[in-house]
ZALO-252067 format. One line per field, with one value per residue (C-alpha): residue number from 1; x, y, z; residue in one letter. Coordinates in pm, 1 decimal. Each point is the difference from the previous one (the first is absolute). Layout:
BEGIN
num: [NUM:...]
px: [X:...]
py: [Y:...]
pz: [Z:...]
residu: [A:...]
END
This chain:
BEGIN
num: [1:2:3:4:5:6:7:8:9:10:11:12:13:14:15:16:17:18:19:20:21:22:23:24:25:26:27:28:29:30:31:32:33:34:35:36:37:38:39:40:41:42:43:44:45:46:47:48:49:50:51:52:53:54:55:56:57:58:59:60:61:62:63:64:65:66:67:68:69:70:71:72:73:74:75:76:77:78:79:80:81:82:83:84:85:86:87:88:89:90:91:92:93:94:95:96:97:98:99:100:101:102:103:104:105:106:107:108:109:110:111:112:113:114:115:116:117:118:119:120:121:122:123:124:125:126:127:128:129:130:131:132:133:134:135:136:137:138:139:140:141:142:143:144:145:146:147:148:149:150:151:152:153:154:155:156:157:158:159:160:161:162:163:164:165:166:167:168:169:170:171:172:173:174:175:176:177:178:179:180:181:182:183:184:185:186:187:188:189:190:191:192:193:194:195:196:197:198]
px: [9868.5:-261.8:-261.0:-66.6:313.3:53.9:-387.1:-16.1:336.0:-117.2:-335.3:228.1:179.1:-277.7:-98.4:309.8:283.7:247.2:24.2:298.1:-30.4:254.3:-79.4:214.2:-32.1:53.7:-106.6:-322.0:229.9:231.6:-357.1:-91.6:367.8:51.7:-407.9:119.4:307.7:-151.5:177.3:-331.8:-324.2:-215.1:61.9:-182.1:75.3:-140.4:-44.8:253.7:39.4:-240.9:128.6:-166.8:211.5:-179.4:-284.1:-222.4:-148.9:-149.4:-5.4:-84.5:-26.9:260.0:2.1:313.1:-4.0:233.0:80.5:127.9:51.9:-292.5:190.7:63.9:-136.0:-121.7:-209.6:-265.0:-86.2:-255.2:172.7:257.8:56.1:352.9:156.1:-55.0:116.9:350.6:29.5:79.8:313.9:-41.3:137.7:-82.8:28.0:239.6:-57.0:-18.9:-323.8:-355.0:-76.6:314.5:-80.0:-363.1:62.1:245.3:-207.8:-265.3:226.7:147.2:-349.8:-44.0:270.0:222.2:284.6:43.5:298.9:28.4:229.7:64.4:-93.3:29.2:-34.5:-244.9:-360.7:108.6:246.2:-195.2:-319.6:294.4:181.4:-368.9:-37.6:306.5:-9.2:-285.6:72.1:-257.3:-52.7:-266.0:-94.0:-308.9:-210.3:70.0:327.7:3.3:-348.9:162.2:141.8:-299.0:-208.2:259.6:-73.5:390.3:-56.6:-250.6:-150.2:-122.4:-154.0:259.3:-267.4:109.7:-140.8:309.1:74.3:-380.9:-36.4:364.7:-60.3:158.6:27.8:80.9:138.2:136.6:218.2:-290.3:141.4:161.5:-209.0:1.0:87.1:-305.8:155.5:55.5:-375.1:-112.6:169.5:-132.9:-344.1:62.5:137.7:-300.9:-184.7:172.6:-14.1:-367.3:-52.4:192.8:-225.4:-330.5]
py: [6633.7:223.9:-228.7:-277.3:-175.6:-15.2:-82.8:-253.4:-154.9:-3.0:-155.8:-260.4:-99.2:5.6:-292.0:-172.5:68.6:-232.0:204.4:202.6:369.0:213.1:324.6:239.6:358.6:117.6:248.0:-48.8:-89.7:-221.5:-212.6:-95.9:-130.8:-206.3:-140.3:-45.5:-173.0:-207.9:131.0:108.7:-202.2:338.0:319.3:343.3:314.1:293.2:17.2:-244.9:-59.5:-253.9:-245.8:-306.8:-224.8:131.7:-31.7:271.3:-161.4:306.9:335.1:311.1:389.0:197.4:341.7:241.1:229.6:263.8:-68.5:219.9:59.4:128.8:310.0:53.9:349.1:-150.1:-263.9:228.8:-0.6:-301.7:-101.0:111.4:7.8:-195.0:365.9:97.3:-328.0:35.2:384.5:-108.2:-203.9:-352.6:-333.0:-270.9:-390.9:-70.4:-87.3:-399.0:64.0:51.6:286.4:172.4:-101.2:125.8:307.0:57.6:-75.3:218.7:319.3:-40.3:-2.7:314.7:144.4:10.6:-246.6:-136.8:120.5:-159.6:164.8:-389.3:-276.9:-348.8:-380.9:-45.9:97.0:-29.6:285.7:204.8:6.0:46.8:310.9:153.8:-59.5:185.9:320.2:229.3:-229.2:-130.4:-319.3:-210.1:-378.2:-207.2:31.5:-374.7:80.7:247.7:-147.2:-39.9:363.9:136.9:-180.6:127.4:360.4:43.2:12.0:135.9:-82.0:243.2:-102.8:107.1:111.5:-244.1:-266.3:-199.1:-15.5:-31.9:-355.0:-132.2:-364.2:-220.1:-378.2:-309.8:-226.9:-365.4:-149.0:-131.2:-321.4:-69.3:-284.6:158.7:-206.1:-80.4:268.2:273.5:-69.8:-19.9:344.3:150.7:-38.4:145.3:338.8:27.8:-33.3:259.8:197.8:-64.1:126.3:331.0:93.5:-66.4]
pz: [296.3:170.6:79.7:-247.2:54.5:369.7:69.1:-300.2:168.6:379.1:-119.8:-173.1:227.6:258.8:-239.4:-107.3:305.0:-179.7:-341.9:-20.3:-235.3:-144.3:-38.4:-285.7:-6.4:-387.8:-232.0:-205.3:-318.8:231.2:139.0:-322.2:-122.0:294.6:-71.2:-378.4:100.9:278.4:286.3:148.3:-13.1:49.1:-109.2:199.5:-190.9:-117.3:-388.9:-51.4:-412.9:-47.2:-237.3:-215.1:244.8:308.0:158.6:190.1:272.3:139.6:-17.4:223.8:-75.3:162.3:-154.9:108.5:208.7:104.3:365.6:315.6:365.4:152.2:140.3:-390.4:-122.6:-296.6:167.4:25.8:-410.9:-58.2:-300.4:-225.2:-398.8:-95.6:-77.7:356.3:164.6:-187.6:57.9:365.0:119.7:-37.1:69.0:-231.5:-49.5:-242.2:-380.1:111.5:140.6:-224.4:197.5:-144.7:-323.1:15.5:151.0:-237.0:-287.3:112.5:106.3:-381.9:-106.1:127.8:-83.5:310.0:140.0:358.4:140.0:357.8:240.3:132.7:-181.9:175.8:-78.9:360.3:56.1:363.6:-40.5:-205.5:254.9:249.2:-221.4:-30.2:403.8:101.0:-280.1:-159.9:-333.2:-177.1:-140.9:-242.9:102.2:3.3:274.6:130.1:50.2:283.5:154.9:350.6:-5.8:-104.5:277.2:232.3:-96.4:-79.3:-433.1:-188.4:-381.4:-215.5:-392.0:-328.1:-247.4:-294.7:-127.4:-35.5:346.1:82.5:-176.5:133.9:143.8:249.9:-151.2:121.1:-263.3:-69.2:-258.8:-291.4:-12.3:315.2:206.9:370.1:285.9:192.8:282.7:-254.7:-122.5:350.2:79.4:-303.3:72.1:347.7:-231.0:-186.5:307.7:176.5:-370.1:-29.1:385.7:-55.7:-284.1:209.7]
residu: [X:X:X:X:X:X:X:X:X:X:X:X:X:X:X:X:X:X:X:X:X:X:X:X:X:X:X:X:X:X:X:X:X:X:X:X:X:X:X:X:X:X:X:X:X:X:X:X:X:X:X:X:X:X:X:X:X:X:X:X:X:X:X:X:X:X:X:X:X:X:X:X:X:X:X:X:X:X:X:X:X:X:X:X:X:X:X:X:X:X:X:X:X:X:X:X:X:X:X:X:X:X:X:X:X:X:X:X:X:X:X:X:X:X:X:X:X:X:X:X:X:X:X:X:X:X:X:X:X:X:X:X:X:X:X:X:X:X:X:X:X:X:X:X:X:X:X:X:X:X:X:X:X:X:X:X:X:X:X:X:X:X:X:X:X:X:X:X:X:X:X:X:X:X:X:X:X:X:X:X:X:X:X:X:X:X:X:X:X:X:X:X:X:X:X:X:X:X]
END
């Protein structure tokens, strides 16, 4: 919800007016039920669980990163190994969301658990938590682009490889035949997908 899916909708419906969109906000786990059970015709999520019934339409590298106010004393470090990132209060997405689950896996891999000091079911209120405290948090870069370009958050690298090869997918049900509209508005995703990569 950064920047792929507002500019692949405006350039939609630059096209097509008359097409009406609904948008759900869900958890990475949540994105790829409602594709599975065809209550969604596309599905944008990072490392959803990619199963034989879907189908990865495209895919873009969004490796975690710990992120923080600028006024954060912290923000000085260039990057930061998982160990430090957790030693430091945090606010986390909850466990419906991949990033949860990856960081999660990857803190366990090193020995260590996440223990957030607010955990929430919203990016939105997480960037805002981070915003408004010296907490720390770990999200794709994507996801706070507009804060970043504002100056107000800054990203910082997790050494791990785990988090460095997380993805952002867009997905479709395998055998679900899209409506001409949903195909038309998919093409303008991997568009925008393909232009955020350049």
């Amino acid at each position: 919800i950064g920047r792929v899916l507002p500019e692949s909708i405006h350039a939609f419906r630059q096209k097509y007016p008359g097409i009406h969109i609904s948008v759900r906000i869900l958890g990475t786990h949540q994105v790829a039920e409602a594709v599975l059970k065809e209550e969604a015709d596309i599905g944008i999520a990072l490392d959803p669980p990619l199963r034989s019934e879907l189908l990865l339409r495209t895919r873009w590298s969004q490796p975690l990163h710990a992120v923080m106010r600028a006024e954060n004393p912290v923000a000085a470090q260039d990057g930061f190994t998982i160990a430090e990132v957790l030693s430091h209060p945090h606010v986390l997405p909850d466990r419906s969301f991949g990033i949860r689950t990856l960081l999660e896996r990857a803190a366990a891999k090193a020995g260590l658990r996440t223990s957030p000091i607010i955990e929430t079911n919203s990016i939105n209120a997480t960037k805002s938590l981070v915003l408004s405290s010296s907490c720390v948090t770990v999200l794709p870069p994507e996801a706070v682009s507009q804060e970043i370009q504002s100056g107000h958050l800054i990203c910082r690298p997790i050494d791990d490889g785990l988090l460095a090869r997380a993805t952002i997918d867009v997905i479709t049900l395998r055998t679900q035949r899209m409506s001409k509209a949903a195909d038309a508005l998919l093409a303008f995703v991997r568009r925008s997908v393909a232009d955020c990569k350049a």
